[in-house]
N, CA, C and O atoms as CSV, one atom per row, in Angstrom:
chain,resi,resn,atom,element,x,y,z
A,1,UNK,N,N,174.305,174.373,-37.765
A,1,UNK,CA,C,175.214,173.643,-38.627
A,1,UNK,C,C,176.537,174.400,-38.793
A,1,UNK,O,O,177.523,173.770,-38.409
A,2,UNK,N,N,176.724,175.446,-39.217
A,2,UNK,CA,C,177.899,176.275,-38.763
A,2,UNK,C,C,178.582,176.510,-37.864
A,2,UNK,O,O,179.802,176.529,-38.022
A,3,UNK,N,N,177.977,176.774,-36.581
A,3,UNK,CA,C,178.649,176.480,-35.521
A,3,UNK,C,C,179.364,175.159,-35.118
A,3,UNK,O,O,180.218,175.055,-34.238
A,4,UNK,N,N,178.801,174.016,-36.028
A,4,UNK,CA,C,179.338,172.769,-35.937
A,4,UNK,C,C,180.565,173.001,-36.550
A,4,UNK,O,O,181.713,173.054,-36.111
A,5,UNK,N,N,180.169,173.104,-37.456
A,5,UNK,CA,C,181.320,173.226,-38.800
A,5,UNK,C,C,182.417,174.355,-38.108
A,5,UNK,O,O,183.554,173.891,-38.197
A,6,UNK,N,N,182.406,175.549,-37.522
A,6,UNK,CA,C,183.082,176.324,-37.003
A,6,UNK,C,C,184.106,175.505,-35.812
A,6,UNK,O,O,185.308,175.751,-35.718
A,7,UNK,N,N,183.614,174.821,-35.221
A,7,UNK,CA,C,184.014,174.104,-33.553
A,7,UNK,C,C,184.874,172.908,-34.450
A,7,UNK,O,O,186.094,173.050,-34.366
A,8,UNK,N,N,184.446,171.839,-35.230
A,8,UNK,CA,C,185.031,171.518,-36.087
A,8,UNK,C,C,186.421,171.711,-36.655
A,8,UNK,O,O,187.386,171.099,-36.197
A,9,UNK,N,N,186.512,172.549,-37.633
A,9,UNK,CA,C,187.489,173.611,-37.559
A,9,UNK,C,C,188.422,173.953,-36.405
A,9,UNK,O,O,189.623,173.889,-36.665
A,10,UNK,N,N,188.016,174.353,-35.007
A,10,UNK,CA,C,188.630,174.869,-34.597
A,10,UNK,C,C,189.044,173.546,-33.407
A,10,UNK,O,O,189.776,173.926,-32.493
A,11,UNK,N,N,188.740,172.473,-33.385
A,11,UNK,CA,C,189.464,171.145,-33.526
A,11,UNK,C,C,190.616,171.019,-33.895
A,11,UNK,O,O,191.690,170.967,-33.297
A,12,UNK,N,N,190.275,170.963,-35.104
A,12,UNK,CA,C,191.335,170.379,-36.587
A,12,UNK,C,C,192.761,171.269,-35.744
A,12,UNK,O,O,193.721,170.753,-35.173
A,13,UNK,N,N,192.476,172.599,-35.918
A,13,UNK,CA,C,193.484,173.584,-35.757
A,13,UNK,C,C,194.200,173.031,-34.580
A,13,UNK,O,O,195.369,172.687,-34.756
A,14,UNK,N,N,193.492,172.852,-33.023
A,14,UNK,CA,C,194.634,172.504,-32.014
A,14,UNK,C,C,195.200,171.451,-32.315
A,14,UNK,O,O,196.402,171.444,-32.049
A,15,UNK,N,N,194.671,170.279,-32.909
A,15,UNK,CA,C,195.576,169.660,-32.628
A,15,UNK,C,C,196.659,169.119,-33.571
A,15,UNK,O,O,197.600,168.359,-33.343
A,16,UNK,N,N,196.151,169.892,-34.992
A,16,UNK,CA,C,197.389,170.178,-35.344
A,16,UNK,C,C,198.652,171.120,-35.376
A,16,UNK,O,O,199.704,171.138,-36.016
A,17,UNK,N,N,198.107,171.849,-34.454
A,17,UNK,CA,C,198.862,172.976,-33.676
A,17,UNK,C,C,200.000,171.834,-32.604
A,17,UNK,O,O,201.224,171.748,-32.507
A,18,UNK,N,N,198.740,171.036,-31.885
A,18,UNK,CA,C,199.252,170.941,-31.073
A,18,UNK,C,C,200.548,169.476,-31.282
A,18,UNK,O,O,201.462,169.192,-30.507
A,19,UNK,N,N,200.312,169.045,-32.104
A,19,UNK,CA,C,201.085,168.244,-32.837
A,19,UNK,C,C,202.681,169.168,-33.676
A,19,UNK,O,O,203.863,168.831,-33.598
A,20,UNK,N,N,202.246,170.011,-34.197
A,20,UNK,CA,C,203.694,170.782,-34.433
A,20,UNK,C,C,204.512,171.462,-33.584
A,20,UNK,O,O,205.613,171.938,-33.861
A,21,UNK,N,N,203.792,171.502,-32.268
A,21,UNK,CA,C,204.734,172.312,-31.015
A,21,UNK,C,C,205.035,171.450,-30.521
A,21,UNK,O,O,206.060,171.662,-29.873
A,22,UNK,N,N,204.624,170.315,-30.436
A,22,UNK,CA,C,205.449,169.113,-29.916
A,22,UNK,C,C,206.965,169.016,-30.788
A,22,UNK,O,O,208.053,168.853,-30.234
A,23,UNK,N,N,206.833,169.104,-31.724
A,23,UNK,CA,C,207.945,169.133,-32.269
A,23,UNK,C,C,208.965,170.456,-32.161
A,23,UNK,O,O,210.183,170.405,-31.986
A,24,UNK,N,N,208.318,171.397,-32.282
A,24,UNK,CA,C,209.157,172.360,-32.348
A,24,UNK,C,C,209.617,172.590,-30.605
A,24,UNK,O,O,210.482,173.416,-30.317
A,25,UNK,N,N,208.881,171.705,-29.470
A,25,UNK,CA,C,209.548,171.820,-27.898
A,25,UNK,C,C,210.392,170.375,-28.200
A,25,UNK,O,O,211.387,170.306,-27.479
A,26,UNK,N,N,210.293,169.688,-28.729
A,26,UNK,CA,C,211.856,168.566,-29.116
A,26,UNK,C,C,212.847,169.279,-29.520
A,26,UNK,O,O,214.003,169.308,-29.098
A,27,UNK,N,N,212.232,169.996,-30.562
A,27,UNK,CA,C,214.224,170.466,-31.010
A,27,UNK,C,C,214.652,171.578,-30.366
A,27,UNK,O,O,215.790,171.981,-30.610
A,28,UNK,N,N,213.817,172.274,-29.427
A,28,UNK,CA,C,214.513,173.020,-28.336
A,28,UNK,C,C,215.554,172.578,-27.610
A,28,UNK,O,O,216.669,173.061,-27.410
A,29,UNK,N,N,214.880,171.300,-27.138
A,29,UNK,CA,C,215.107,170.476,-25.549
A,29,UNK,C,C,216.527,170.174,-26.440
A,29,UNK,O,O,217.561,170.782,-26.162
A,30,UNK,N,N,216.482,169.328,-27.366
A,30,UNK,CA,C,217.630,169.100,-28.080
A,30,UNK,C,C,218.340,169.944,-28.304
A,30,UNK,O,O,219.462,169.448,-28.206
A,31,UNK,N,N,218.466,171.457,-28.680
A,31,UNK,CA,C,219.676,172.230,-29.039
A,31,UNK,C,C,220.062,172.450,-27.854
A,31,UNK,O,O,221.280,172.428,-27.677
A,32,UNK,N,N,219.101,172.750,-26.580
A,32,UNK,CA,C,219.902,172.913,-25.045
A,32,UNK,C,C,220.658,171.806,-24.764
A,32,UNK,O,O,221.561,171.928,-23.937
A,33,UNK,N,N,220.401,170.405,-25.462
A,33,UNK,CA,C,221.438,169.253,-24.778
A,33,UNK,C,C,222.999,169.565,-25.443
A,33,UNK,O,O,224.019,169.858,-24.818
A,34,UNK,N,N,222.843,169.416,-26.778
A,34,UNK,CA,C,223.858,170.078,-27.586
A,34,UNK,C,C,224.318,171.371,-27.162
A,34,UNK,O,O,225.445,171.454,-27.650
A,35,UNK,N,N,224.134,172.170,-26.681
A,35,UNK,CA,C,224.336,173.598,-25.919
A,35,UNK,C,C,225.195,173.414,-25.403
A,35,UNK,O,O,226.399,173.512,-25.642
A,36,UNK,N,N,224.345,172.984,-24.253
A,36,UNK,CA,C,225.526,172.636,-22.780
A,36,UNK,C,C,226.166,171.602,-22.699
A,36,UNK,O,O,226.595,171.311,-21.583
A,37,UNK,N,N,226.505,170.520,-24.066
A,37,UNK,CA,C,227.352,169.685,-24.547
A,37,UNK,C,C,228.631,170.654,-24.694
A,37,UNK,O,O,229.598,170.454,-23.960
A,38,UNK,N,N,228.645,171.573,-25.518
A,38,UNK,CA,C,229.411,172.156,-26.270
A,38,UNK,C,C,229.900,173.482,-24.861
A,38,UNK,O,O,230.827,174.269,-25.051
A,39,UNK,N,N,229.149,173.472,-23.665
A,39,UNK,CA,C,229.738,174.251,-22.828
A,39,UNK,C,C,230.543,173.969,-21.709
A,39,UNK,O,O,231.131,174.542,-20.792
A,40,UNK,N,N,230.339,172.925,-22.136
A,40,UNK,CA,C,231.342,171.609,-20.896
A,40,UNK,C,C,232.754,172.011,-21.075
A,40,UNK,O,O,232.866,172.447,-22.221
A,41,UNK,N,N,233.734,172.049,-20.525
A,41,UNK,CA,C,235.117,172.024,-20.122
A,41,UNK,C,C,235.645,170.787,-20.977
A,41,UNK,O,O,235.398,169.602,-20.750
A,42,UNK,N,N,236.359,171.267,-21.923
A,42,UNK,CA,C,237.126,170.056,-22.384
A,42,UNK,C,C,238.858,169.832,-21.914
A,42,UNK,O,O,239.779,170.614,-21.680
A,43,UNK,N,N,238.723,168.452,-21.924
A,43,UNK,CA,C,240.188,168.401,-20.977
A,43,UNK,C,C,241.591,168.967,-22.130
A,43,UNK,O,O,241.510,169.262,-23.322
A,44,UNK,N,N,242.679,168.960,-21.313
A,44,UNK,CA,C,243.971,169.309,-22.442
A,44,UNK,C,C,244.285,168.707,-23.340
A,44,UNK,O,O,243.976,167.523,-23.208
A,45,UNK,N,N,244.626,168.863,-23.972
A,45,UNK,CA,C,245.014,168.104,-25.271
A,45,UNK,C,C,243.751,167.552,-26.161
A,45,UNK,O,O,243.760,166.603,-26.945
A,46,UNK,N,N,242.165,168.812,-25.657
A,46,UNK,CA,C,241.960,167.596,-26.476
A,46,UNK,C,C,240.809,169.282,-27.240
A,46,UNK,O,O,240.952,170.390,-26.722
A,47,UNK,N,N,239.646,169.016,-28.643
A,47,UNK,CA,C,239.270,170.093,-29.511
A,47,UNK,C,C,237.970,169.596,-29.598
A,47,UNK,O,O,237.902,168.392,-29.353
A,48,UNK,N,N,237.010,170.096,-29.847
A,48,UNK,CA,C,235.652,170.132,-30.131
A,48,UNK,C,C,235.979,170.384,-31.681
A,48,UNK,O,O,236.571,171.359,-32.143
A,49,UNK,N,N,235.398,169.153,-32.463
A,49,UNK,CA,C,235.192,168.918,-34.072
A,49,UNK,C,C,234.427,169.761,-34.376
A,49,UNK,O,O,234.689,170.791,-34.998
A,50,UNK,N,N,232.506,169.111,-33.616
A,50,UNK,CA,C,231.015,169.182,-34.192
A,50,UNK,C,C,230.522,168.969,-33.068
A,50,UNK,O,O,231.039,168.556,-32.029
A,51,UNK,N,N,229.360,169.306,-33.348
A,51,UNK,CA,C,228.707,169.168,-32.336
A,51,UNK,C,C,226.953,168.894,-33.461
A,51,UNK,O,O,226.944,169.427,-34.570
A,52,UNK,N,N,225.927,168.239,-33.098
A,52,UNK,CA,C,224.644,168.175,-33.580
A,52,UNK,C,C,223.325,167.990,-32.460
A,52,UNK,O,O,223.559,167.857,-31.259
A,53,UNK,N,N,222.526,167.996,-32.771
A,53,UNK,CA,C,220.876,167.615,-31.665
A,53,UNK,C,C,220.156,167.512,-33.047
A,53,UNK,O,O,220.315,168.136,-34.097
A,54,UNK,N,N,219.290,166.486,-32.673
A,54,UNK,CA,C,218.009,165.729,-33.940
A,54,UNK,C,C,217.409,165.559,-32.679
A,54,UNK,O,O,218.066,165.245,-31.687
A,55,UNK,N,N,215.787,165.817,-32.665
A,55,UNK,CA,C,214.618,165.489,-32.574
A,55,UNK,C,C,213.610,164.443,-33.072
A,55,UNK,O,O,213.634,164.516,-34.300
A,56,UNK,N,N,212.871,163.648,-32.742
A,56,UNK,CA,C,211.847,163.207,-33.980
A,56,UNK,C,C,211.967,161.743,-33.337
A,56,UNK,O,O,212.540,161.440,-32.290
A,57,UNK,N,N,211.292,160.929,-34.216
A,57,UNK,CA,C,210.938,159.135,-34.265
A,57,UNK,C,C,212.951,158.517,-34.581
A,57,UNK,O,O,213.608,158.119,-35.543
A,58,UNK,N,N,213.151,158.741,-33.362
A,58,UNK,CA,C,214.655,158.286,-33.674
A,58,UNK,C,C,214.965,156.202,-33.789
A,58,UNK,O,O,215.687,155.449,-34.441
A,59,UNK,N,N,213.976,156.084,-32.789
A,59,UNK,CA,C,213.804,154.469,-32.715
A,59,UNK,C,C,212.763,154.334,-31.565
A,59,UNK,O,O,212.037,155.237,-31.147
A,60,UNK,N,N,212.837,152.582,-30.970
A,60,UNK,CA,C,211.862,152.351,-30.821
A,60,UNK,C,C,210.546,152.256,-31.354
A,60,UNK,O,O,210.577,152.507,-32.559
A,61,UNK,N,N,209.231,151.956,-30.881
A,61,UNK,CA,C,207.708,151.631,-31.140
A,61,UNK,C,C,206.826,152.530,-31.627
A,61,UNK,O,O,205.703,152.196,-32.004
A,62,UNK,N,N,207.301,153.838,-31.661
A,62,UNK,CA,C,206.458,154.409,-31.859
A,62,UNK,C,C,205.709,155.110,-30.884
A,62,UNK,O,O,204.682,155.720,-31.182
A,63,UNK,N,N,206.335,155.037,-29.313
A,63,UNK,CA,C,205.571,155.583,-28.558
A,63,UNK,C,C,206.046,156.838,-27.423
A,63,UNK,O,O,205.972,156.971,-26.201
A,64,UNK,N,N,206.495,157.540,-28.408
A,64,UNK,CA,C,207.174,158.708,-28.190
A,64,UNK,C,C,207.859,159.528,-28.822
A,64,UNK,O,O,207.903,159.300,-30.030
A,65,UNK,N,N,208.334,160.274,-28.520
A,65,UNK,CA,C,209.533,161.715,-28.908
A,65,UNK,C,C,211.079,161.368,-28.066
A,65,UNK,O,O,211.249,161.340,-26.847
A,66,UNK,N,N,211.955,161.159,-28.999
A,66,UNK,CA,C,212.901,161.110,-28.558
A,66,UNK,C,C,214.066,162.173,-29.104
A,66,UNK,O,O,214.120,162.500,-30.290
A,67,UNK,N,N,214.942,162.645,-28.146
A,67,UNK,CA,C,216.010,164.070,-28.206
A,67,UNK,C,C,217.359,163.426,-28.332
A,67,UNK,O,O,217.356,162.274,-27.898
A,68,UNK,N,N,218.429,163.811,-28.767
A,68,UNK,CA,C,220.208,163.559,-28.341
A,68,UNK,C,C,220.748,165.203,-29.092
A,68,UNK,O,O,220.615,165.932,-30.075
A,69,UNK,N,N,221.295,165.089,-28.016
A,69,UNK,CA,C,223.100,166.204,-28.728
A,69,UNK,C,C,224.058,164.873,-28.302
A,69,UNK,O,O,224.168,163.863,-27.607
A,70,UNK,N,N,224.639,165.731,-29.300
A,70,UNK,CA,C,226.123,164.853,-29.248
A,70,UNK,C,C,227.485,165.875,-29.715
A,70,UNK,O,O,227.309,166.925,-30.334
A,71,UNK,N,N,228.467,165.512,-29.418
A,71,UNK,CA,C,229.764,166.123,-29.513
A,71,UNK,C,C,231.156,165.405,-30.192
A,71,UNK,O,O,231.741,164.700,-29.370
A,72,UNK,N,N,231.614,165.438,-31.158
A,72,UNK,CA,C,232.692,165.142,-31.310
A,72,UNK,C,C,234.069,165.570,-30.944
A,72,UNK,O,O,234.508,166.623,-31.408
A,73,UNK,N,N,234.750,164.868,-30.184
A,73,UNK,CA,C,236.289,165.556,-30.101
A,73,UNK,C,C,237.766,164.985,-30.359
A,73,UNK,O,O,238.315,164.042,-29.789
A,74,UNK,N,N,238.024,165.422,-30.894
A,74,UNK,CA,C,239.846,165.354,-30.907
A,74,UNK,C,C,240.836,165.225,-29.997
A,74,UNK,O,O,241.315,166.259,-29.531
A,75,UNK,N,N,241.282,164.079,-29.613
A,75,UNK,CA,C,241.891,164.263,-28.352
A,75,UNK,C,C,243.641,163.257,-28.148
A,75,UNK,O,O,243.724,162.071,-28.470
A,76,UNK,N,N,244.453,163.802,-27.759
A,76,UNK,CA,C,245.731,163.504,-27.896
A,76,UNK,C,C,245.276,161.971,-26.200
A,76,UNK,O,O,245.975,160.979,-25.997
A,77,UNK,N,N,244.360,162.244,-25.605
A,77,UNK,CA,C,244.485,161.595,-24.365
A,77,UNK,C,C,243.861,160.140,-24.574
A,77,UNK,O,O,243.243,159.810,-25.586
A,78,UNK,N,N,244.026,159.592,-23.839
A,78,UNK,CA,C,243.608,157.815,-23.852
A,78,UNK,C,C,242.512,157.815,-23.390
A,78,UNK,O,O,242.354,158.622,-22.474
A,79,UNK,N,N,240.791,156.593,-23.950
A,79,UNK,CA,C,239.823,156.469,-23.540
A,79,UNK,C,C,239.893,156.569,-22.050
A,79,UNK,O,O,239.320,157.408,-21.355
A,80,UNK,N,N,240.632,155.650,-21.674
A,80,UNK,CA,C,240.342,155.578,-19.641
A,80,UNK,C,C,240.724,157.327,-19.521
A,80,UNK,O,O,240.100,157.757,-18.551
A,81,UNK,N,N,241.383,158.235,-20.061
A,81,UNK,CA,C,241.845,159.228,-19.486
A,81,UNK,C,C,240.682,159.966,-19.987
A,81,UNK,O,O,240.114,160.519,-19.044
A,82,UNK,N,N,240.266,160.125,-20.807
A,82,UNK,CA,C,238.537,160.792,-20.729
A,82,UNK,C,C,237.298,160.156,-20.311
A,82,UNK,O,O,236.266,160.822,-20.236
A,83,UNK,N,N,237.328,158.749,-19.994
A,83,UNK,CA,C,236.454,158.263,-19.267
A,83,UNK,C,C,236.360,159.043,-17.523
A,83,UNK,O,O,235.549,159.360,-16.653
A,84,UNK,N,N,237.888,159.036,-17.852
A,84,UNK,CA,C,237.877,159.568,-16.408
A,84,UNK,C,C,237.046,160.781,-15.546
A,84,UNK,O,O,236.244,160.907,-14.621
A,85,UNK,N,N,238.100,161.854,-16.869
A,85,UNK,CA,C,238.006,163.330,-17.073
A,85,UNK,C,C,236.050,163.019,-17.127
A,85,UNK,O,O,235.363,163.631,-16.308
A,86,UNK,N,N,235.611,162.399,-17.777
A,86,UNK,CA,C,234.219,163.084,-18.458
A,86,UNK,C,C,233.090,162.072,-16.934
A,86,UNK,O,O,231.861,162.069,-16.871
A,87,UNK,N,N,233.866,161.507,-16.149
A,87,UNK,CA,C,233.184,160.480,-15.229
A,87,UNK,C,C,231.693,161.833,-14.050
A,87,UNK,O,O,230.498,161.724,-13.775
A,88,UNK,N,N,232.713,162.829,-13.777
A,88,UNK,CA,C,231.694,163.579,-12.859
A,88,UNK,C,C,230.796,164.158,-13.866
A,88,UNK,O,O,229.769,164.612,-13.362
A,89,UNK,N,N,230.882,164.281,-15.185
A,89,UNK,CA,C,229.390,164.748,-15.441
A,89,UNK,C,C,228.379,164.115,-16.040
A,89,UNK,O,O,227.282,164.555,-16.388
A,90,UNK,N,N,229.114,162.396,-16.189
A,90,UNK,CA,C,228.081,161.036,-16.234
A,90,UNK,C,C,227.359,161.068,-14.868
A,90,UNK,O,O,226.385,160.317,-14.828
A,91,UNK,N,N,227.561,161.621,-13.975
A,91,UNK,CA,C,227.382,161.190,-12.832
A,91,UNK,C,C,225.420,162.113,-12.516
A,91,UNK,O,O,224.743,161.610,-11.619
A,92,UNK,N,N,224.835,163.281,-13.280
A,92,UNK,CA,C,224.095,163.702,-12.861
A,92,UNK,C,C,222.801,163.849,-14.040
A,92,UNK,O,O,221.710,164.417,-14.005
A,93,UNK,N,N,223.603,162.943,-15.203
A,93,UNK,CA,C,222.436,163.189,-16.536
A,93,UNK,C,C,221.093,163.024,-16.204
A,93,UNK,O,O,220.326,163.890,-16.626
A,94,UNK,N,N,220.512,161.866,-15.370
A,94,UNK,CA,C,219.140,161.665,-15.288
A,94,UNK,C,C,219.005,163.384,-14.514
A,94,UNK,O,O,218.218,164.164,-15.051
A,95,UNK,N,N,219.783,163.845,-13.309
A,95,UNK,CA,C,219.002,165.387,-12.831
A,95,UNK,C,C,218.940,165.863,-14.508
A,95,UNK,O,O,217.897,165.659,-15.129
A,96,UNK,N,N,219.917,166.393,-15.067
A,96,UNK,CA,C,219.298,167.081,-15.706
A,96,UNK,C,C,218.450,166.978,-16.872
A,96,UNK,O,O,218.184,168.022,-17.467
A,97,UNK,N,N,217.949,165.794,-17.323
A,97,UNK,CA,C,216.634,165.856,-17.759
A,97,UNK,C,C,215.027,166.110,-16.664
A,97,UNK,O,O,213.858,166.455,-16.837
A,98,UNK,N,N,215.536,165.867,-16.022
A,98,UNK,CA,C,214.384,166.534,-15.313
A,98,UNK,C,C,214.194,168.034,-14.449
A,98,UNK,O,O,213.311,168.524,-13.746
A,99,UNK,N,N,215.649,168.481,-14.966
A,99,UNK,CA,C,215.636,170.354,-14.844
A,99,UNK,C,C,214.905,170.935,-16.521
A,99,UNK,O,O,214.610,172.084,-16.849
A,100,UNK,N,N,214.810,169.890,-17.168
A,100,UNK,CA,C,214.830,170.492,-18.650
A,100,UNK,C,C,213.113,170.682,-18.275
A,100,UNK,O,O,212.350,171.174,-19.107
């Protein structure tokens, strides 16, 4: 009966272990997006405000973990002129979620 009760126990523990490292490998993944948000080349004329990353039940069903960084900036230049500027590093986001 103890040994039940012991194994039991040591149940409970992974997987609520394993339930809080899930979280705590979200807001990793997230401060590296925000990271290398904030290590990107910003064009002239223009300033990095803020920058943030949240982890957690952002939307959707319920059937997952979802990550974002994001960046705010200041910029003297016109949307098409940072659409532009920011076009080659739209160009490889899906690679790098799957370097993460």
């Amino acid at each position: 009966m103890k040994k039940l009760k012991l194994v039991g126990i040591l149940v409970a523990v992974v997987l609520i272990g394993g339930v809080i490292s899930i979280s705590f490998i979200n807001n990793n993944i997230a401060y590296k997006v925000e990271k290398e948000l904030c290590e990107t080349p910003l064009p002239e004329k223009t300033e990095l405000i803020e920058s943030i990353s949240r982890a957690g039940k952002l939307t959707g069903n319920g059937n997952g973990m979802q990550y974002f960084g994001a960046i705010l900036i200041q910029s003297e230049l016109s949307l098409k002129e940072l659409d532009d500027y920011y076009s080659d590093h739209r160009s490889n986001e899906w690679e790098y979620l799957v370097e993460i």
